[in-house]
C-alpha positions, 0 to 999 in steps of 0.5 A: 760916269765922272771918277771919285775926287777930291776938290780945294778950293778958297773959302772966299768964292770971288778969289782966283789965283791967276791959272798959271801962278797957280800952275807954277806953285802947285809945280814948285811943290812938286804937287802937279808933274807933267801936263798930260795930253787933253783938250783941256790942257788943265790936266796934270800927272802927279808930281814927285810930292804927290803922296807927301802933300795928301794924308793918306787914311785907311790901311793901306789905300791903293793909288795909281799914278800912271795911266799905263796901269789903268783908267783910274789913275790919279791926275789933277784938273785945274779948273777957274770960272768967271763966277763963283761956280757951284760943284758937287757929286751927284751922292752929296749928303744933305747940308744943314744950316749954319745957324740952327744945325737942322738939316736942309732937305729941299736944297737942291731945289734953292741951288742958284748962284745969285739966290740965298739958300733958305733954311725950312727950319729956323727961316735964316737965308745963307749963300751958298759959300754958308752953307755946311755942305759937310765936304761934299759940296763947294762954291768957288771961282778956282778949285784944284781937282785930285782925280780918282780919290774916293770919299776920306781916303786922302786929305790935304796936307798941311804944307798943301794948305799953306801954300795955297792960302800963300796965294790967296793973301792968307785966305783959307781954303778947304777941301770936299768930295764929289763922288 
């Protein structure tokens, strides 16, 4: 079972930062610490800035930051295809069309990243970067994985946002769930 977690990524799904221009931001923030020991080597420990880049809601959330205190601490995984690639959880809600606002009920079934996603209701085709996957979904080539947070328990910030449009000539990121 993969863990609760929060995912940015750039609006534009052909833009990638170059991995370690990314990596050393995110480090200059103080959003990532350590690379923690993987096969990946993509995995970090949050950084001394971790809680004040992320807005915590709730009354107050319970996050875990070390792995010595258990398996469902928070890390972050910086993940970059060759493609656009489409990631979702396996509980994402059902999406609805940017044009008419109906909801799409057979989308998985159109889910192919060179395919548009058709809308049953009013017949617009959208691809999957259009399409309202009301944050439980996101199509991108780069995305910034937060591990080990659940559906609206944190949100990134403003000074995290900035600097990731920073990177990407001002174009804007977002962010979703994948539970």
């Amino acid at each position: 079972m993969s863990s609760p977690r929060l995912l940015f990524h750039c609006k534009s799904p052909d833009i990638r930062v170059g991995e370690a221009q990314l990596q050393q931001a995110l480090v200059e923030l103080g959003f990532i610490g350590e690379a923690i020991d993987d096969t990946s080597g993509h995995h970090y420990a949050a950084g001394e800035r971790f809680l004040d880049l992320l807005t915590f809601l709730g009354c107050s959330p319970v996050i875990n930051l070390s792995a010595e205190d258990g398996d469902a601490y928070c890390f972050i995984e910086l993940l970059s295809y060759e493609q656009p690639t489409f990631l979702h959880g396996s509980q994402s809600f059902q999406p609805r069309c940017r044009h008419c606002r109906e909801p799409i009920p057979n989308w998985r079934d159109q889910i192919q990243a060179s395919s548009p996603i058709t809308c049953p209701s009013c017949g617009q085709a959208m691809s999957l970067s259009e399409v309202n996957w009301k944050q439980s979904a996101g199509y991108a080539s780069q995305f910034v994985v937060v591990h080990n947070i659940y559906l609206h328990e944190a949100v990134p910030g403003e000074k995290l946002m900035t600097r990731l449009e920073g990177l990407t000539e001002s174009k804007p990121w977002t962010y979703f769930y994948a539970l």
